[in-house]
C-alpha positions in Angstrom: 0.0 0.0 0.0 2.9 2.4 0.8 4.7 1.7 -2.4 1.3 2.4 -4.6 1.2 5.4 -2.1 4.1 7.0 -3.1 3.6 6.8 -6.8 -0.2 8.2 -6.7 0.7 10.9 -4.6 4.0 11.7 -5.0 3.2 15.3 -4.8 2.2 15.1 -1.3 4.0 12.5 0.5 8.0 13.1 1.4 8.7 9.7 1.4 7.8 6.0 2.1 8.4 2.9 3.9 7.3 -0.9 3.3 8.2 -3.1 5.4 7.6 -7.1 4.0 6.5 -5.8 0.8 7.5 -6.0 -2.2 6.5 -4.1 -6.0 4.1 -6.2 -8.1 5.4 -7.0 -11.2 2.2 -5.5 -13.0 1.9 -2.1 -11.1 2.2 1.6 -12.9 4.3 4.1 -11.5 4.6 7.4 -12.6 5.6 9.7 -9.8 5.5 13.7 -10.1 8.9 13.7 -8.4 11.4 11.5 -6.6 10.3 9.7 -3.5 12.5 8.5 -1.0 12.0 4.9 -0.1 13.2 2.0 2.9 12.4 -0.8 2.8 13.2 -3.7 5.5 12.2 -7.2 4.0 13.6 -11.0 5.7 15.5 -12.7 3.4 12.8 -16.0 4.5 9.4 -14.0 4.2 7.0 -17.3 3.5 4.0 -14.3 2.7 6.2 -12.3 0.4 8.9 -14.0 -1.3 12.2 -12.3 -0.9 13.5 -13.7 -4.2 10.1 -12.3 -6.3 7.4 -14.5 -6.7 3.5 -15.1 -5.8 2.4 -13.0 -2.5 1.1 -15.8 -0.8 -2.3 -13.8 0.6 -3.4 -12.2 -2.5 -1.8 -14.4 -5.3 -0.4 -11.1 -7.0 3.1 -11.7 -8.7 5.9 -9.4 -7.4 9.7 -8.1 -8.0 12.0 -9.7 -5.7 12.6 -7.1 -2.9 16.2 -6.2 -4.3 14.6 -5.7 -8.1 12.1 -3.3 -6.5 14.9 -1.2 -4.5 16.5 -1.0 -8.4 13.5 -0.6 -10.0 12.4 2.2 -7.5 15.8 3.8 -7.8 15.6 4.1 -11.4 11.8 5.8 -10.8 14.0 8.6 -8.5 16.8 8.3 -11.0 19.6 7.2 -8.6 22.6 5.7 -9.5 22.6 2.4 -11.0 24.9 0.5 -8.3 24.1 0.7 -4.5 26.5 1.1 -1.8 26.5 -2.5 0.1 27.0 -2.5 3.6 26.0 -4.9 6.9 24.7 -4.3 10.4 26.0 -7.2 12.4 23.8 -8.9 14.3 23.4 -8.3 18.2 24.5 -11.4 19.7 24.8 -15.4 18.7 22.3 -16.5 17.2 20.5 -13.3 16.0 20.0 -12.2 12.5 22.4 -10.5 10.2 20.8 -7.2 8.0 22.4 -6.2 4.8 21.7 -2.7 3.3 21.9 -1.9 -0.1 21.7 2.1 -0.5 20.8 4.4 -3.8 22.2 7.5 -3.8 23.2 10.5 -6.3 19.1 10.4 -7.0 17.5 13.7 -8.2 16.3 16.3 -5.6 17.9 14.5 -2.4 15.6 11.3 -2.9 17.1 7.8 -1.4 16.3 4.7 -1.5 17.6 1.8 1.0 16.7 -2.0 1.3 17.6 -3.6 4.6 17.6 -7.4 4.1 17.3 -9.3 7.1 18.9 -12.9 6.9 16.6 -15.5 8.0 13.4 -13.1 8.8 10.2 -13.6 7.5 7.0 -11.1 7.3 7.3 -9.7 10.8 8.3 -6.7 12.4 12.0 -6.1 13.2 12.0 -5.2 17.1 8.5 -6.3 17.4 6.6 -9.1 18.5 6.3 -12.3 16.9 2.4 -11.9 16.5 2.0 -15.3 14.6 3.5 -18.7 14.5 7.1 -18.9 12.7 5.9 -21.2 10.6 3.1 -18.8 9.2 4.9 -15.6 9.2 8.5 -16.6 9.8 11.1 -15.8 13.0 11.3 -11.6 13.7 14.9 -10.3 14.2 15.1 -8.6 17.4 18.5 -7.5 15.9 17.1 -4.3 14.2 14.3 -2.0 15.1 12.0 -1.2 12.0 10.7 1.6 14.2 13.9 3.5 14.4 15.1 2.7 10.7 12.1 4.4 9.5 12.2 7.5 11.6 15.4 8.3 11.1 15.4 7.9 7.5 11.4 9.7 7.2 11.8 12.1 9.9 14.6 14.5 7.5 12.2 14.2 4.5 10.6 17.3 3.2 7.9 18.1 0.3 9.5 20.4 -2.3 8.8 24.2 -1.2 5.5 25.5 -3.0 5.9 28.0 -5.7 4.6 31.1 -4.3 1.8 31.4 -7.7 0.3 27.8 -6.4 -2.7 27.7 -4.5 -3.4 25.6 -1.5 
């Protein structure tokens, strides 16, 4: 829903976040301007296949989560090649989470995919709010709510042209 989000209304949302989502392969996007995008996805999402697939609750064919990083990029004409790098996980036993970041895009936008190793369709730092072998295990070695603050709270609309209306 976020990702449709931020192409219909580009023009009034700063940026996005999805967490356990991924593009479908069949939706239109044609933002007004460059959005900036996170997204945090487990690399074992049973619900949303990590590698692309069929989303198992609405049988809708999607990007793998690192094509729709790219594919979003080129929408907020990044560079082509992200900058790869790793948050190690917290203790033994926990979950790695590599980062794969987009950035030189037009007007400031950004665009960063956290992959979790061995996560599934949960909340990083949240509760496992279903069985692991519905929804898969949820890293407590990353906190979803923080990651997306601190990458939506510095995100601004363009100013308004003085001659537009409200």
């Amino acid at each position: 829903m976020s990702l449709r989000l931020g192409c219909a209304m580009s023009d009034r949302i700063a940026g996005v976040a999805a967490v356990g989502a991924a593009m479908p392969k069949t939706m239109i996007c044609l933002p007004s301007r460059p959005v900036p995008l996170v997204m945090i996805d487990g690399t074992s999402d049973p619900v949303v296949p990590y590698g692309g697939g069929t989303e198992h609750n609405l049988s809708l064919a999607t990007l793998s989560a690192e094509d729709s990083a790219k594919t979003w990029a080129k929408f907020d004409h990044c560079e082509e090649k992200p900058a790869h790098g790793k948050i190690p996980e917290k203790a033994k036993g926990g979950m790695e989470t590599k980062t794969d970041t987009y950035d030189g895009c037009r007007e400031g936008a950004q665009v960063v995919l956290y992959s979790v190793k061995g996560a599934g369709n949960t909340w990083p730092g949240g509760e496992q709010y279903e069985a692991e072998n519905t929804v898969g295990k949820t890293s407590q070695d990353l906190n979803a709510n923080e990651v997306i603050w601190s990458f939506l709270v510095t995100r601004k609309l363009p100013a308004q042209s003085a001659d537009k209306k409200e």
